[in-house]
N, CA, C and O atoms as a Tripos MOL2 file, in Angstrom:
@<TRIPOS>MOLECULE
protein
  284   283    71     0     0
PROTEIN
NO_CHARGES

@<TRIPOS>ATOM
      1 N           0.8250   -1.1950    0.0000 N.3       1 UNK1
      2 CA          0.0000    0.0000    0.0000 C.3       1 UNK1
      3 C           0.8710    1.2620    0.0000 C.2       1 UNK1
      4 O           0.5360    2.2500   -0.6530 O.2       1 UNK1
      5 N           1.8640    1.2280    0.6540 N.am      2 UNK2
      6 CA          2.9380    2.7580    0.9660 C.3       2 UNK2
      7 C           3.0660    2.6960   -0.6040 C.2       2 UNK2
      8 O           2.6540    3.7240   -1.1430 O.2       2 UNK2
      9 N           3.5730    1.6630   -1.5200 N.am      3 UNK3
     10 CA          4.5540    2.1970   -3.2120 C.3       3 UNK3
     11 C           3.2350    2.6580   -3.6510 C.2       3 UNK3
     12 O           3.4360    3.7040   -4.2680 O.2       3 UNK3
     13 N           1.3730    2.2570   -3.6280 N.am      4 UNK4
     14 CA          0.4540    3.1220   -4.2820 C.3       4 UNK4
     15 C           0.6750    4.7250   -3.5370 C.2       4 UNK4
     16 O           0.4450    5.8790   -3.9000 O.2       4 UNK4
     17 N           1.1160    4.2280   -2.5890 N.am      5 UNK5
     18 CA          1.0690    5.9430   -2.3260 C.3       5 UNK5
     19 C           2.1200    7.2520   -2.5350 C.2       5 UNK5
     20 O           2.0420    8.4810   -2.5440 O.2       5 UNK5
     21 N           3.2630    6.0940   -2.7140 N.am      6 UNK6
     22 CA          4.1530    7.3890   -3.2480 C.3       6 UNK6
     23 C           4.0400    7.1010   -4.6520 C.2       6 UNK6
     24 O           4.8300    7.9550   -5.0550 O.2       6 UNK6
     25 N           3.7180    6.6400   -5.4770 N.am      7 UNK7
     26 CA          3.8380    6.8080   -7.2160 C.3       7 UNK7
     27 C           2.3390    7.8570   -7.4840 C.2       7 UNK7
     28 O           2.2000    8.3850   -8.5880 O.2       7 UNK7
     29 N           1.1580    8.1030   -6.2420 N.am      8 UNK8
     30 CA         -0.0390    8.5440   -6.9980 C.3       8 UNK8
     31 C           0.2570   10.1540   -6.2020 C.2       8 UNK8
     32 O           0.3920   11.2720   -6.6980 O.2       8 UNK8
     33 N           0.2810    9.6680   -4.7370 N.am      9 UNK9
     34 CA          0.4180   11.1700   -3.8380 C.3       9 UNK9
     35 C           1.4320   11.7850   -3.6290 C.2       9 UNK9
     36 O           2.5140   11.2260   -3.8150 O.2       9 UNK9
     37 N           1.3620   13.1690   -3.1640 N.am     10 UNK10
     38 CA          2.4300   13.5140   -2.3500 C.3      10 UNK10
     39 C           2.1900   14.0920   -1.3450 C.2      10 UNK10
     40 O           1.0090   14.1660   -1.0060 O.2      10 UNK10
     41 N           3.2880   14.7440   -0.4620 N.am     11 UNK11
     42 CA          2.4640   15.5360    0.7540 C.3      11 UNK11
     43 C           2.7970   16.5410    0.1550 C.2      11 UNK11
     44 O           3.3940   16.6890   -0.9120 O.2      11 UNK11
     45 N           2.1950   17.5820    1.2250 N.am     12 UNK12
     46 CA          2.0410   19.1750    0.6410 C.3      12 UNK12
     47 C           3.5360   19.8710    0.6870 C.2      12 UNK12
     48 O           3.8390   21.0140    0.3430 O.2      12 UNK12
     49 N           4.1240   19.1390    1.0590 N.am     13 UNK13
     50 CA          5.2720   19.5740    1.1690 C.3      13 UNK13
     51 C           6.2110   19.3460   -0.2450 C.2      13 UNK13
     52 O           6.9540   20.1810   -0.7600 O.2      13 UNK13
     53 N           6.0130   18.3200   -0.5860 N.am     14 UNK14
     54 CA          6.5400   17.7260   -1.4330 C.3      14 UNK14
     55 C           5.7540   18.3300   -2.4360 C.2      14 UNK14
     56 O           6.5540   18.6770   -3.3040 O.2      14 UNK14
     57 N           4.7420   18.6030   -2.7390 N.am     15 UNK15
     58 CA          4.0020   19.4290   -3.6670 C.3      15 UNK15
     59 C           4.8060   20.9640   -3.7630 C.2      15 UNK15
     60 O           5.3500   21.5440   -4.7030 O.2      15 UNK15
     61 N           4.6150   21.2920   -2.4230 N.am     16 UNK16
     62 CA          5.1470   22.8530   -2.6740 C.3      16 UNK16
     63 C           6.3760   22.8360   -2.8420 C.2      16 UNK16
     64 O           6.6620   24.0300   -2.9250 O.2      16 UNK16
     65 N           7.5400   22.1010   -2.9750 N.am     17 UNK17
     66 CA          8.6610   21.9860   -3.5300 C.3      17 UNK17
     67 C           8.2990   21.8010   -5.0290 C.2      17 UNK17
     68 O           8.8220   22.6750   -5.7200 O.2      17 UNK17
     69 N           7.6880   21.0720   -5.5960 N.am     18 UNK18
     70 CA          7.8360   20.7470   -7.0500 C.3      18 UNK18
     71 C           6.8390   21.9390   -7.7730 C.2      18 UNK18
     72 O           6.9360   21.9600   -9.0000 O.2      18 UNK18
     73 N           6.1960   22.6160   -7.3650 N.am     19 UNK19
     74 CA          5.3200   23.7000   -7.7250 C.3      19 UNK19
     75 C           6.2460   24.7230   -7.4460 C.2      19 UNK19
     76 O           6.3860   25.2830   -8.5330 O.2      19 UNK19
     77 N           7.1430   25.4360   -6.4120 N.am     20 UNK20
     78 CA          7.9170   26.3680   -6.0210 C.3      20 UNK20
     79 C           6.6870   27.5230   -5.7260 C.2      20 UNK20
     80 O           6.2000   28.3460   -6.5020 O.2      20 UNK20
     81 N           6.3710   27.2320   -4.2200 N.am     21 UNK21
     82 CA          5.5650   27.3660   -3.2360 C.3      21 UNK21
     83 C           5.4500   26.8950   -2.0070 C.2      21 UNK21
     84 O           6.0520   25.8840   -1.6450 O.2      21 UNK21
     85 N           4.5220   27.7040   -1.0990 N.am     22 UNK22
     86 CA          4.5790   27.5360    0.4860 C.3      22 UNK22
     87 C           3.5560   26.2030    0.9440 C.2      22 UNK22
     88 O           2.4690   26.0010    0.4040 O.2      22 UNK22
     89 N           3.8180   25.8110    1.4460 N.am     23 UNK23
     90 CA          2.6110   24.8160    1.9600 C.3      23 UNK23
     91 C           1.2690   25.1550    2.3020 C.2      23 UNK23
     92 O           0.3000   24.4190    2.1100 O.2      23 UNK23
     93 N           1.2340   26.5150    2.9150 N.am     24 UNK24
     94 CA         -0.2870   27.1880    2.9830 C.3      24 UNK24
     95 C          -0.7200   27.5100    1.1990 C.2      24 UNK24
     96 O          -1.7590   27.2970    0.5740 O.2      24 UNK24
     97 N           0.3960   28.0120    0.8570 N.am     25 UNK25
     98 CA         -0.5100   28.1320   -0.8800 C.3      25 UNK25
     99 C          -1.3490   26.7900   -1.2970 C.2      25 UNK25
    100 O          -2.5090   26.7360   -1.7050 O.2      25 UNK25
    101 N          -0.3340   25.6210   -1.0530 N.am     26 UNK26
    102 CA         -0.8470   24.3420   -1.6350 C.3      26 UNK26
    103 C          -2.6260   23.8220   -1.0750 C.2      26 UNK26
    104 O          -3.5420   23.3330   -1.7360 O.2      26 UNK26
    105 N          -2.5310   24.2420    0.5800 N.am     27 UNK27
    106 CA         -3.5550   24.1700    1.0270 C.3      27 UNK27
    107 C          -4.8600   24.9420    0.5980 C.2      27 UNK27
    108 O          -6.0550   24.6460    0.6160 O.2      27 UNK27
    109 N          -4.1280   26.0820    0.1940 N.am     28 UNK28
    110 CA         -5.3310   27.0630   -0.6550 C.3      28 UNK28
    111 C          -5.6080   26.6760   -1.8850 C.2      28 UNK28
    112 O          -6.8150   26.6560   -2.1290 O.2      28 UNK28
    113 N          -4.6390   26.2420   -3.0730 N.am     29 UNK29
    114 CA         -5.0000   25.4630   -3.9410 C.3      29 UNK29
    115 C          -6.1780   24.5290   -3.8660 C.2      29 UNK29
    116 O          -7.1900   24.4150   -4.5570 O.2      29 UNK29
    117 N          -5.7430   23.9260   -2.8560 N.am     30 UNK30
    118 CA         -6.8660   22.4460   -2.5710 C.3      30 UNK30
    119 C          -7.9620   22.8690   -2.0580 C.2      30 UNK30
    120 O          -8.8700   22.1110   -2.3990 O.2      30 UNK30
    121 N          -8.3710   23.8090   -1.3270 N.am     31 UNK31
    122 CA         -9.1730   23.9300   -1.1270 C.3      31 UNK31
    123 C         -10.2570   24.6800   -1.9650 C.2      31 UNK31
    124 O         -11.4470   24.4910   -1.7140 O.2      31 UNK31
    125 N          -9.7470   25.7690   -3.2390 N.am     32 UNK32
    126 CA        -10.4680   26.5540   -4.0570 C.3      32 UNK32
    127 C         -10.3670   25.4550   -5.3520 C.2      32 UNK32
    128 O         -11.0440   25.8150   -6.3150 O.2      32 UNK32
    129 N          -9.7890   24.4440   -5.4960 N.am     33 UNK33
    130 CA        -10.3250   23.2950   -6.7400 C.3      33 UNK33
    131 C          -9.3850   23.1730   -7.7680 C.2      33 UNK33
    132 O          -9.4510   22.4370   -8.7520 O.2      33 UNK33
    133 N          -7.9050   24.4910   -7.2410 N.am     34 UNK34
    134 CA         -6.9020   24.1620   -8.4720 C.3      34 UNK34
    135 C          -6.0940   23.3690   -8.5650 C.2      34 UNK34
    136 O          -5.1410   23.4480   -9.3410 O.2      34 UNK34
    137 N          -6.3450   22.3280   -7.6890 N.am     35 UNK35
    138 CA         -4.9340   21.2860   -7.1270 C.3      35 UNK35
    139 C          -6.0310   19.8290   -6.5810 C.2      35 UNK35
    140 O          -6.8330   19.7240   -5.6530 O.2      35 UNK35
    141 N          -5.7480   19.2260   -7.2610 N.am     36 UNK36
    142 CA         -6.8550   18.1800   -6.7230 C.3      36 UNK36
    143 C          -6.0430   17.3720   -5.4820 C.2      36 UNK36
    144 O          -4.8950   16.9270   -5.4950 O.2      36 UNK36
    145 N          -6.8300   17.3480   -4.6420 N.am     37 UNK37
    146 CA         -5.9240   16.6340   -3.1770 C.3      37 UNK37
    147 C          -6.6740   16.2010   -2.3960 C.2      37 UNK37
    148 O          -7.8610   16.2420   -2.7200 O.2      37 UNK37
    149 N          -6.2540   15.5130   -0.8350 N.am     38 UNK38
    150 CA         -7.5710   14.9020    0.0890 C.3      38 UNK38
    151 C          -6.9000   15.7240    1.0440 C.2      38 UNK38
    152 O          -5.6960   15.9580    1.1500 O.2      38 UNK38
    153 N          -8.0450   16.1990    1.8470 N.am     39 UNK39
    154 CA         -7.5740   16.4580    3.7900 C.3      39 UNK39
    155 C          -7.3690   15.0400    4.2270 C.2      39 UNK39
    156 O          -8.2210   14.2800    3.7660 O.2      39 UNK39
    157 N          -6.4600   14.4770    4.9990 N.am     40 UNK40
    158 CA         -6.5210   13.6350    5.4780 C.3      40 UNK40
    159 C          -6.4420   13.9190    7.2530 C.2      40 UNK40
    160 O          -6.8530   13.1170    8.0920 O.2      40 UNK40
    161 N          -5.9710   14.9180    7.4720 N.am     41 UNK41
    162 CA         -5.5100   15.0520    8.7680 C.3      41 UNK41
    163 C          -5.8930   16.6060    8.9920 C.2      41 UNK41
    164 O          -5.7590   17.3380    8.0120 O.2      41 UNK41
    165 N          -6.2890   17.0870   10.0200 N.am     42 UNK42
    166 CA         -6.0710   18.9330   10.3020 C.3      42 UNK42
    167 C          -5.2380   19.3900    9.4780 C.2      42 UNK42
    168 O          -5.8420   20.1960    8.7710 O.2      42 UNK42
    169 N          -4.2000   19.3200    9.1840 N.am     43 UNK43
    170 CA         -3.6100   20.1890    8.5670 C.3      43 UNK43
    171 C          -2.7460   19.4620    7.6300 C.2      43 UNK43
    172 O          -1.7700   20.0870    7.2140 O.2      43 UNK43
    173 N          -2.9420   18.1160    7.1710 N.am     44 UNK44
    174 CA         -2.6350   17.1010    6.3900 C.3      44 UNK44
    175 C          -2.9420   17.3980    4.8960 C.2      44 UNK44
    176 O          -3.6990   18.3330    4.6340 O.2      44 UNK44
    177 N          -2.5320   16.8400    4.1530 N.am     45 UNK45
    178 CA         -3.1460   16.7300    2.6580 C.3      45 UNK45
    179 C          -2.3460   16.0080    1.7330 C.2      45 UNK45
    180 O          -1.1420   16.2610    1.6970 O.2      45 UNK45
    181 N          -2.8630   15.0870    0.9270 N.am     46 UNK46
    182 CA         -1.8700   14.4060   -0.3260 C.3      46 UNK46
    183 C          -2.5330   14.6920   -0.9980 C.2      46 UNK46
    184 O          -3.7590   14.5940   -0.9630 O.2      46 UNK46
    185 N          -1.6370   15.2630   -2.0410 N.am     47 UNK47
    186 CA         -1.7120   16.0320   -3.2260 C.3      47 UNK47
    187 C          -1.2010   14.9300   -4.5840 C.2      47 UNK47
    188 O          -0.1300   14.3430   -4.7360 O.2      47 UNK47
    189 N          -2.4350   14.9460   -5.4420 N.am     48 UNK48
    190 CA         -2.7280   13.9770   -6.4740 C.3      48 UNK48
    191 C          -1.2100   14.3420   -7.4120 C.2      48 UNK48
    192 O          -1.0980   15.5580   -7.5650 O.2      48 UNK48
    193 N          -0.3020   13.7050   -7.9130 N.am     49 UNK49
    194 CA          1.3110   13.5130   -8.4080 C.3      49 UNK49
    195 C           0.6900   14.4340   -9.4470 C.2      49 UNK49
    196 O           0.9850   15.6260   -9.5350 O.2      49 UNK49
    197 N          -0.2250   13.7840  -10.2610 N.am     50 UNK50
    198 CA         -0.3560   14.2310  -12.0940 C.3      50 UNK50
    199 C          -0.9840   15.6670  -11.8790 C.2      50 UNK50
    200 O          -0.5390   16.6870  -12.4060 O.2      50 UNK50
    201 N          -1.9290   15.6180  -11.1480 N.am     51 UNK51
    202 CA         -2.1340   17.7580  -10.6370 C.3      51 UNK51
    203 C          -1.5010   18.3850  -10.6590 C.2      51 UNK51
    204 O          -1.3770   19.1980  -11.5750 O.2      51 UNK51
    205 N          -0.3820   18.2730   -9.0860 N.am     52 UNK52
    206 CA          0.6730   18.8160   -8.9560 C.3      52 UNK52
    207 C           1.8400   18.8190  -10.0670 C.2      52 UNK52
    208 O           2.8290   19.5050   -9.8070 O.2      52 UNK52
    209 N           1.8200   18.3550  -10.8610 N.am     53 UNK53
    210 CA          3.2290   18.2200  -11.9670 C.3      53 UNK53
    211 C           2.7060   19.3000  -13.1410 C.2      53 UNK53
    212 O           3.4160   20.1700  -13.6470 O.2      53 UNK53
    213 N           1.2820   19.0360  -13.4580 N.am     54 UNK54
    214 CA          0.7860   20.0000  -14.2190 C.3      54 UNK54
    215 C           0.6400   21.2070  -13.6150 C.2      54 UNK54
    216 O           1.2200   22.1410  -14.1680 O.2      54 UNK54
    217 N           0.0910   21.4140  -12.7400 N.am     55 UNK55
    218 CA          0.5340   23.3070  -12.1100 C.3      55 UNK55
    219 C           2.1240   23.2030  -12.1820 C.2      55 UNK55
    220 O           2.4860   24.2250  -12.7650 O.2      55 UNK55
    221 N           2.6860   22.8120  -12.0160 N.am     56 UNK56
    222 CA          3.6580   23.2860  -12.0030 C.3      56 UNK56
    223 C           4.7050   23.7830  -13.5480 C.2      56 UNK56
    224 O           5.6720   24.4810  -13.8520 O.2      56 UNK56
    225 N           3.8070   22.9620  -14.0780 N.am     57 UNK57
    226 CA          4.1070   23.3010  -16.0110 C.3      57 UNK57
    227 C           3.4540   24.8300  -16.0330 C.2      57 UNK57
    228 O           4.1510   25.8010  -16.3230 O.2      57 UNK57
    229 N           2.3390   24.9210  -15.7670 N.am     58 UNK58
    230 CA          1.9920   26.0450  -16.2760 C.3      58 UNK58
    231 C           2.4480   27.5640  -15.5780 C.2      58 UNK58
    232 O           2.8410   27.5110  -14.4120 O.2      58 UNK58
    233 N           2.4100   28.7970  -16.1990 N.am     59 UNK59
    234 CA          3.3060   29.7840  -16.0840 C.3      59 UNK59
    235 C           2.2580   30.6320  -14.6220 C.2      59 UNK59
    236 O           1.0330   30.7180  -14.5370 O.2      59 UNK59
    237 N           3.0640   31.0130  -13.8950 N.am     60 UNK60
    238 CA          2.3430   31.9730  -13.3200 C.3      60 UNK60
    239 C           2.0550   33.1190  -13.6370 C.2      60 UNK60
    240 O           2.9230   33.8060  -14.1740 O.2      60 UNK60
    241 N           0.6680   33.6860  -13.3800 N.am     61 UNK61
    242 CA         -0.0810   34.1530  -14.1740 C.3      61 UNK61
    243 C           0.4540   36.0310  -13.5460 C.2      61 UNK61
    244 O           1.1090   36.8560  -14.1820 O.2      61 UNK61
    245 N          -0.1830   36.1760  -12.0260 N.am     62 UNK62
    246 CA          0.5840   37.6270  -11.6660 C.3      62 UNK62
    247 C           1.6190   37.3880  -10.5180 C.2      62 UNK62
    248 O           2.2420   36.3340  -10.6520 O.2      62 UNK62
    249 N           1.8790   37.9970   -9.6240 N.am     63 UNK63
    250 CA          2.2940   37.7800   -8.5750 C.3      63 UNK63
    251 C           4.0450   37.7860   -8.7780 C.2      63 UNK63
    252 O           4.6640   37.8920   -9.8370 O.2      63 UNK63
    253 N           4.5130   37.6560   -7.5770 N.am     64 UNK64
    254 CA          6.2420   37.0050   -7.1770 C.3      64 UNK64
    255 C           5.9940   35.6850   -8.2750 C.2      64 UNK64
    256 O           5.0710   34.9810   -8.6840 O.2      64 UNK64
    257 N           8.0100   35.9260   -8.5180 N.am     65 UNK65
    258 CA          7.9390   34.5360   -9.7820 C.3      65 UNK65
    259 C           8.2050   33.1950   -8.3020 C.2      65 UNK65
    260 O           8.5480   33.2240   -7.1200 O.2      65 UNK65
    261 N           7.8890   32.4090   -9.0800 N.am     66 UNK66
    262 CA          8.0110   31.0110   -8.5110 C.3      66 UNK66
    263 C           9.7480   30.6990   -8.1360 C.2      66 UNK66
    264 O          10.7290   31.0950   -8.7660 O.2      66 UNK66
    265 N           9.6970   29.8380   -6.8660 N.am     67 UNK67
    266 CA         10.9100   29.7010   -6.5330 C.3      67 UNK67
    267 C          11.6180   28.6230   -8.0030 C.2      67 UNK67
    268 O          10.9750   28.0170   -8.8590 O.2      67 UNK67
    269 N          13.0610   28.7170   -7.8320 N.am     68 UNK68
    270 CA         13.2920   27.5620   -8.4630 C.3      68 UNK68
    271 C          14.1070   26.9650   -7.4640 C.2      68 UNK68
    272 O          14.8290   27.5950   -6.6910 O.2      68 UNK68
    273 N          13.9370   25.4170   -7.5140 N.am     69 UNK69
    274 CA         15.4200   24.8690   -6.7750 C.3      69 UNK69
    275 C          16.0670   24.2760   -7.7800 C.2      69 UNK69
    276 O          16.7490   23.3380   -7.3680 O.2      69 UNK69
    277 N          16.1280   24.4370   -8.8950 N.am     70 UNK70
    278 CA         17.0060   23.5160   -9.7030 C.3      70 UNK70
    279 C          18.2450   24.7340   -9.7610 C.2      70 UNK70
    280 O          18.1700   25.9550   -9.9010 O.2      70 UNK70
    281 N          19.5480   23.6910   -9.5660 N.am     71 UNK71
    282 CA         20.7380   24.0770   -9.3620 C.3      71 UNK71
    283 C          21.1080   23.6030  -10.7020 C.2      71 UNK71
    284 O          22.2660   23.7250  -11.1020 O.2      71 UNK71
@<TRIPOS>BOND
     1     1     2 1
     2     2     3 1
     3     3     4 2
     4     3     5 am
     5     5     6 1
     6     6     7 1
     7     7     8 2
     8     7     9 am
     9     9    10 1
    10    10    11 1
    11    11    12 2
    12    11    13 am
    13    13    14 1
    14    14    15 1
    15    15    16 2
    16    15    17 am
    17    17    18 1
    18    18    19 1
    19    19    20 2
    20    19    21 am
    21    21    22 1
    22    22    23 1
    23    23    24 2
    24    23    25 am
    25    25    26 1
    26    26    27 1
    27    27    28 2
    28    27    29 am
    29    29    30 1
    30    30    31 1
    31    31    32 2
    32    31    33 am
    33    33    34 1
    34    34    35 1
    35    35    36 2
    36    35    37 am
    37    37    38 1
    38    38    39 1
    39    39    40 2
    40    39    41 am
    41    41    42 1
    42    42    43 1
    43    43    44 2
    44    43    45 am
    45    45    46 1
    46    46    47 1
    47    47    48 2
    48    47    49 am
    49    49    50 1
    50    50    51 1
    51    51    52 2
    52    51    53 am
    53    53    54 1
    54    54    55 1
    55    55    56 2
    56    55    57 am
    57    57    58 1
    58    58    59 1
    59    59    60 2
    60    59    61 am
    61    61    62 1
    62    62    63 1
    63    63    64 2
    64    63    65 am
    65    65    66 1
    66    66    67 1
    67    67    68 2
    68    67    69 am
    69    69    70 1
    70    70    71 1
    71    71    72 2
    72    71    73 am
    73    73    74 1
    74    74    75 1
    75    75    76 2
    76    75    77 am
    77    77    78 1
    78    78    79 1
    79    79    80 2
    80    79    81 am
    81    81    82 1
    82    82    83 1
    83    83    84 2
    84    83    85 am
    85    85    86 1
    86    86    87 1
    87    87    88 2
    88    87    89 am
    89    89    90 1
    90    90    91 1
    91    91    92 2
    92    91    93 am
    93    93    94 1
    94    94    95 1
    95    95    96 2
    96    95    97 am
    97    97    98 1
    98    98    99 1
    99    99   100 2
   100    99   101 am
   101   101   102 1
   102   102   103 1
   103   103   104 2
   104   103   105 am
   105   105   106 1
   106   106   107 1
   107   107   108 2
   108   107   109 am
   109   109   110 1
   110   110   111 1
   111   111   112 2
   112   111   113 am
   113   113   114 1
   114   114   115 1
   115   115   116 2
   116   115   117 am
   117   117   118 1
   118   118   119 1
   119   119   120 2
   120   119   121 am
   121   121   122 1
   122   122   123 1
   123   123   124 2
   124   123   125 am
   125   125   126 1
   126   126   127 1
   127   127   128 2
   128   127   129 am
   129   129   130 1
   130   130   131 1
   131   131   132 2
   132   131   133 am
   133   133   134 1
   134   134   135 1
   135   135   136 2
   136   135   137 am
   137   137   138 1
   138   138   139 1
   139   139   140 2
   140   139   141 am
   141   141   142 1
   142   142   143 1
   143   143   144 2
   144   143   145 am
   145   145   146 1
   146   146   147 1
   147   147   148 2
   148   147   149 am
   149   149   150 1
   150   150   151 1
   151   151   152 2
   152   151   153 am
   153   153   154 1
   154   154   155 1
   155   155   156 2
   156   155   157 am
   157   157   158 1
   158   158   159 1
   159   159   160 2
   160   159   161 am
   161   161   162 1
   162   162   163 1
   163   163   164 2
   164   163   165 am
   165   165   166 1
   166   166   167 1
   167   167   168 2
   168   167   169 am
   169   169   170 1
   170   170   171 1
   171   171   172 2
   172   171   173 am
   173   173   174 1
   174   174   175 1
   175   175   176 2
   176   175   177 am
   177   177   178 1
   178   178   179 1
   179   179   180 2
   180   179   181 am
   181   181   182 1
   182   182   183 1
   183   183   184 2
   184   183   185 am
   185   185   186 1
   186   186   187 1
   187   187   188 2
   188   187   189 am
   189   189   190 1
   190   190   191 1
   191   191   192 2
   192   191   193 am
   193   193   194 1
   194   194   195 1
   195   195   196 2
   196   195   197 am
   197   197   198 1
   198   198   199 1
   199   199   200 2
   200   199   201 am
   201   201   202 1
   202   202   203 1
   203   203   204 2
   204   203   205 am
   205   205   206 1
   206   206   207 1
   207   207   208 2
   208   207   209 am
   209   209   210 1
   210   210   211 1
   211   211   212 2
   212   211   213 am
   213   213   214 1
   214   214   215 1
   215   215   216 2
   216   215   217 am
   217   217   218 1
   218   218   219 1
   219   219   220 2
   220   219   221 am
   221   221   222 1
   222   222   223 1
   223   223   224 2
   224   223   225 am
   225   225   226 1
   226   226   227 1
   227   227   228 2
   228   227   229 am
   229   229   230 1
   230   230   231 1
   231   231   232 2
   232   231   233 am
   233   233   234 1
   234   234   235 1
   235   235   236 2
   236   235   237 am
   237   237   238 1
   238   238   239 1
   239   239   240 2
   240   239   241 am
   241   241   242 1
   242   242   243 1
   243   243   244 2
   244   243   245 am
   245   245   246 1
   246   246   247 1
   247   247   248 2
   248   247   249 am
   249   249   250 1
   250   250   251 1
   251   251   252 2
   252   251   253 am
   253   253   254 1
   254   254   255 1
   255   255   256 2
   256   255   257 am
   257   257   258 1
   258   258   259 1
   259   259   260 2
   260   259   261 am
   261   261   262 1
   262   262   263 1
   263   263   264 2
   264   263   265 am
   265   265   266 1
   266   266   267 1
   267   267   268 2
   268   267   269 am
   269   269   270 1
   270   270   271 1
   271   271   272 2
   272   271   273 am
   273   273   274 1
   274   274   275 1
   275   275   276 2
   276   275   277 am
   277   277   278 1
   278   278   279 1
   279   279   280 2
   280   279   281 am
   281   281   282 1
   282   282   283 1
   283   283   284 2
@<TRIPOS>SUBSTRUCTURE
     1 UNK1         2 RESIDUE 1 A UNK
     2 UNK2         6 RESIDUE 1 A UNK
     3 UNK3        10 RESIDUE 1 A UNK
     4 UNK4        14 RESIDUE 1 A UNK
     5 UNK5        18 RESIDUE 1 A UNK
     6 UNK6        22 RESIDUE 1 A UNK
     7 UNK7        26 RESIDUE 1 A UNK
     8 UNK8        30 RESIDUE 1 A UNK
     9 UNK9        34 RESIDUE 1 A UNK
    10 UNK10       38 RESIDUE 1 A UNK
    11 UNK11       42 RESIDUE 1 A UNK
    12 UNK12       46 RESIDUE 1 A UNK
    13 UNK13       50 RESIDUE 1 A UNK
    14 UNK14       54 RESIDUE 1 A UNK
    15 UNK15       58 RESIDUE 1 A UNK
    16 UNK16       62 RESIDUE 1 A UNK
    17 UNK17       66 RESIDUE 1 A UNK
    18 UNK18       70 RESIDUE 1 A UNK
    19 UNK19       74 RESIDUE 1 A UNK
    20 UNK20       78 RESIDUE 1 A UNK
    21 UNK21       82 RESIDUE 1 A UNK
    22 UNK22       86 RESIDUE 1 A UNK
    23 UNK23       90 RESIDUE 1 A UNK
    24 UNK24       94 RESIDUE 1 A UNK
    25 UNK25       98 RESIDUE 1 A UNK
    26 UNK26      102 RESIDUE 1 A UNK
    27 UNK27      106 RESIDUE 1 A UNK
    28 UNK28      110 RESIDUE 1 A UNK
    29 UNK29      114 RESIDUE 1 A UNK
    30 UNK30      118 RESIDUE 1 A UNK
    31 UNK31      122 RESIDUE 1 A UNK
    32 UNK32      126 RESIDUE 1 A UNK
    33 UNK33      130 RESIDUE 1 A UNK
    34 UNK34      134 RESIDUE 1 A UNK
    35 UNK35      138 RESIDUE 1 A UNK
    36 UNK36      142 RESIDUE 1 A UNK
    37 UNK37      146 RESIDUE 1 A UNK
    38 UNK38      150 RESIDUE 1 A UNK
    39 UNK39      154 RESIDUE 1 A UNK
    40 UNK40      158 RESIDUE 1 A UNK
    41 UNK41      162 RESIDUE 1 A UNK
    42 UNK42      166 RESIDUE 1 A UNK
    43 UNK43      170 RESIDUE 1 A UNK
    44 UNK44      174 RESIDUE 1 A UNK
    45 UNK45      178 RESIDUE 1 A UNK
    46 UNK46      182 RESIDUE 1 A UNK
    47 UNK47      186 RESIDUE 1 A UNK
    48 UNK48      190 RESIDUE 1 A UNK
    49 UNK49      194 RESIDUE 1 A UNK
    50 UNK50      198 RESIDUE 1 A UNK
    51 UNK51      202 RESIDUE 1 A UNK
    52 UNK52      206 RESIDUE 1 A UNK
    53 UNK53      210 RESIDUE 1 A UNK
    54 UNK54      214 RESIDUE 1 A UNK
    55 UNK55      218 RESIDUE 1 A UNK
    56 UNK56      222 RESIDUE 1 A UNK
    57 UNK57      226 RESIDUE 1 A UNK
    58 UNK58      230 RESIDUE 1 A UNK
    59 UNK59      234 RESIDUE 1 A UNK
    60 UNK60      238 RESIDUE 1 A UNK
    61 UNK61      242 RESIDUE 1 A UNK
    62 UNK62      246 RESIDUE 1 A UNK
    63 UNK63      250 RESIDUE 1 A UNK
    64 UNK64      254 RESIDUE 1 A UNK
    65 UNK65      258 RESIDUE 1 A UNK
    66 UNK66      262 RESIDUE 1 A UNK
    67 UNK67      266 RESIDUE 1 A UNK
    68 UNK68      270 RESIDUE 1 A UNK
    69 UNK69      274 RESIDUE 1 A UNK
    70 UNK70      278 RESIDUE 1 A UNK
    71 UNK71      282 RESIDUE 1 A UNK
């Protein structure tokens, strides 16, 4: 059951690294419908892999640019 869960989910953490974002953004994502994810816990959430990979393709629209960590 853990390998279905790391090849489909991630945590929000791991989301907001691959998006280049805060963990409260990710939570706001999920909760307004742009990030498909589950609450699992108070302040929990796994964030669907193929969602998260696609926001993260697409350009941000206004705002601060997105972090990068690629070295």
């Amino acid at each position: 059951m853990i390998r279905m869960l790391e090849k489909k989910w991630l945590t929000a953490s791991e989301a907001a690294i691959l998006i280049g974002c805060s963990t409260s953004r990710i939570r706001a994502l999920s909760r307004e419908g742009s990030l498909k994810a589950e609450k699992v816990g108070p302040r929990a959430w796994l964030v669907d892999k193929k969602s998260a990979e696609e926001l993260a393709k697409t350009p941000a629209k206004t705002g601060r640019p997105r972090k990068s960590f690629e070295k």
